[in-house]
C-alpha positions in Angstrom: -39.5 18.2 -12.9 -39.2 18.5 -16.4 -41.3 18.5 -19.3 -42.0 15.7 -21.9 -42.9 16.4 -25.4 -46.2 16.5 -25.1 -46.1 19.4 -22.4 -46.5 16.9 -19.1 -44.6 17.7 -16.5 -43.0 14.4 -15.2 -40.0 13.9 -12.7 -36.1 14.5 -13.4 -34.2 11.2 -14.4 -31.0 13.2 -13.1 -29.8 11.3 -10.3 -26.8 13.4 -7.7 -23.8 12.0 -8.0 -22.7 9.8 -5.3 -21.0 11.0 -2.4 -17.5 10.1 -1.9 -17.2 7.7 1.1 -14.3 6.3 2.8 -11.8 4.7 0.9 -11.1 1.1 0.0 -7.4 1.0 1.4 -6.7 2.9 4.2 -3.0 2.7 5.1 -1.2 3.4 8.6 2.6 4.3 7.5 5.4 3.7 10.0 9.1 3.7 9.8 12.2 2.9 11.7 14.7 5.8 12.0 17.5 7.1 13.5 16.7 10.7 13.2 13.5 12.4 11.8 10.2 12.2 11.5 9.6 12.8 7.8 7.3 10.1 5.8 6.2 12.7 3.4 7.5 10.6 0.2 5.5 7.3 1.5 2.3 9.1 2.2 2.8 10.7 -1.6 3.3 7.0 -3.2 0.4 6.0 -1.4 -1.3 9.3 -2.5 -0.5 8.1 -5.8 -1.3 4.6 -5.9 -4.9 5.7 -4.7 -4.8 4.5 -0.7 -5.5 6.6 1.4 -3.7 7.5 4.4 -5.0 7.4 7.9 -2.1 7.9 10.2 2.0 7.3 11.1 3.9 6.0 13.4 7.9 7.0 13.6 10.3 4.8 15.6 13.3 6.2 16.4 16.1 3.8 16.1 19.3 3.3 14.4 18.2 0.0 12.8 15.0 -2.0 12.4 14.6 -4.9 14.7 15.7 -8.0 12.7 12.2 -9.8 13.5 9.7 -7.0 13.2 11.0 -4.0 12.0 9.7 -2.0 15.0 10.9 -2.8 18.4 7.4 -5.1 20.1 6.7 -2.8 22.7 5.8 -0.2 19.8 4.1 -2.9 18.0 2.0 -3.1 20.9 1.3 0.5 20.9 0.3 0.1 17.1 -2.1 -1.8 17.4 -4.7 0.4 19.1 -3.8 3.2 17.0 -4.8 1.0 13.7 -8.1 0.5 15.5 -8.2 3.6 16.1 -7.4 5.0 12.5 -9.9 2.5 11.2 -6.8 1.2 8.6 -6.8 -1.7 6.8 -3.3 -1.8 5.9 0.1 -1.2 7.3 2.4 0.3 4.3 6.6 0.8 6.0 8.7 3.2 4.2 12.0 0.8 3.8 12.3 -2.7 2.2 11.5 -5.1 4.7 12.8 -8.7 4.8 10.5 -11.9 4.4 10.3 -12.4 8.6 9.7 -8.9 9.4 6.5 -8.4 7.0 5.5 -12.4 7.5 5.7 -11.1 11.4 4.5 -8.1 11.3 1.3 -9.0 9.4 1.3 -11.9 12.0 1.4 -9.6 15.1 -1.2 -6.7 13.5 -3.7 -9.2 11.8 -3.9 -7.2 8.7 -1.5 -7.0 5.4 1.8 -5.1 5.5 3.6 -3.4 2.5 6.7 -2.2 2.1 8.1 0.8 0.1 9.1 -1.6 -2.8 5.7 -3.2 -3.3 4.0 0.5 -3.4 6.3 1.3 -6.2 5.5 -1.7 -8.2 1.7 -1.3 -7.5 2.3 2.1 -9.1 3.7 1.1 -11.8 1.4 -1.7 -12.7 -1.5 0.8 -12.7 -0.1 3.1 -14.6 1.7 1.1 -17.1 5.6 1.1 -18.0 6.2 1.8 -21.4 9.9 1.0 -22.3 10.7 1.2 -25.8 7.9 -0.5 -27.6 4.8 -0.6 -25.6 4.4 -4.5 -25.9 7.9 -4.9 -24.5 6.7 -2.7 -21.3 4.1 -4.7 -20.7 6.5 -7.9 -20.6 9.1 -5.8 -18.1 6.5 -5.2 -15.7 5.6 -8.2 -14.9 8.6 -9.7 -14.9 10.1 -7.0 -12.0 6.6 -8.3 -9.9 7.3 -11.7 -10.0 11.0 -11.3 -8.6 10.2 -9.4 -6.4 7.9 -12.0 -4.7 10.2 -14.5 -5.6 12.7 -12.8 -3.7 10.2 -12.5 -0.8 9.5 -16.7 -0.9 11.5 -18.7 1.8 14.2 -20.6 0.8 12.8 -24.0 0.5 10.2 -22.4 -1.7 12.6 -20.7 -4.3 13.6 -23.0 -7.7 16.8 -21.7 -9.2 16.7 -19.0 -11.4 17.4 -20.1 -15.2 18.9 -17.7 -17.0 
């Protein structure tokens, strides 16, 4: 309660503060490795472009499979584990190819991001000032766009100019 001008008690307008809930991205982090288990960098890029993280998986092996990036016998055991992890998204620390993430987002029903798009995402929420701020404003963009364009199939993909 607190008191009005005239000396009548009324009640508080002071409303708590909401409490923080679950967030909006929740990212399950795997990798394909030969040796170790370390994802630390990933789940500290994710930290910092405000997803959370919910689990990891680790496969050990000396390179990605060509089609998925993980072998499909451990995609198969991913896909419980995201249900499990209530995750939203699927975040891989390596680059990944146009098939594996077109695949893999295929085989989990939910997007996948590689290590590249994190960075970007980053970036563009932060801003990148290069020189004069209106230039960095340009340059980010323009590192977006080729990045996707990189990602488009080949019939998709117009030549470059330039």
């Amino acid at each position: 309660m607190e008191r009005h001008r005239d000396g009548r008690a009324k009640p508080t307008r002071y409303v708590a503060p909401p409490t923080p809930g679950r967030a909006r991205q929740r990212a399950f982090c795997i990798g394909a490795s030969p040796v170790g288990d370390d994802m630390s960098e990933l789940k500290e890029l994710l930290r910092t472009a405000g997803v959370a993280v919910v689990g990891e998986l680790v496969q050990h092996r000396e390179k990605p499979h060509p089609n998925l990036y993980l072998g499909s016998g451990k995609v198969d055991e991913l896909k419980p584990l995201l249900k499990a992890a209530d995750a939203n998204l699927v975040a891989v620390d390596d680059e990944l190819t146009p098939r594996q993430e077109r695949n893999l987002e295929e085989a989990l029903g939910m997007p996948v991001i590689d290590r590249t798009a994190v960075i970007l995402d980053i970036f563009a929420g932060h801003g990148c000032w290069v020189g004069d701020p209106h230039e960095g404003v340009i340059v980010l963009p323009a590192g977006e766009l080729l990045n996707r364009y990189e990602k488009l199939p080949p019939p998709a993909r117009a030549p470059l100019v330039g």
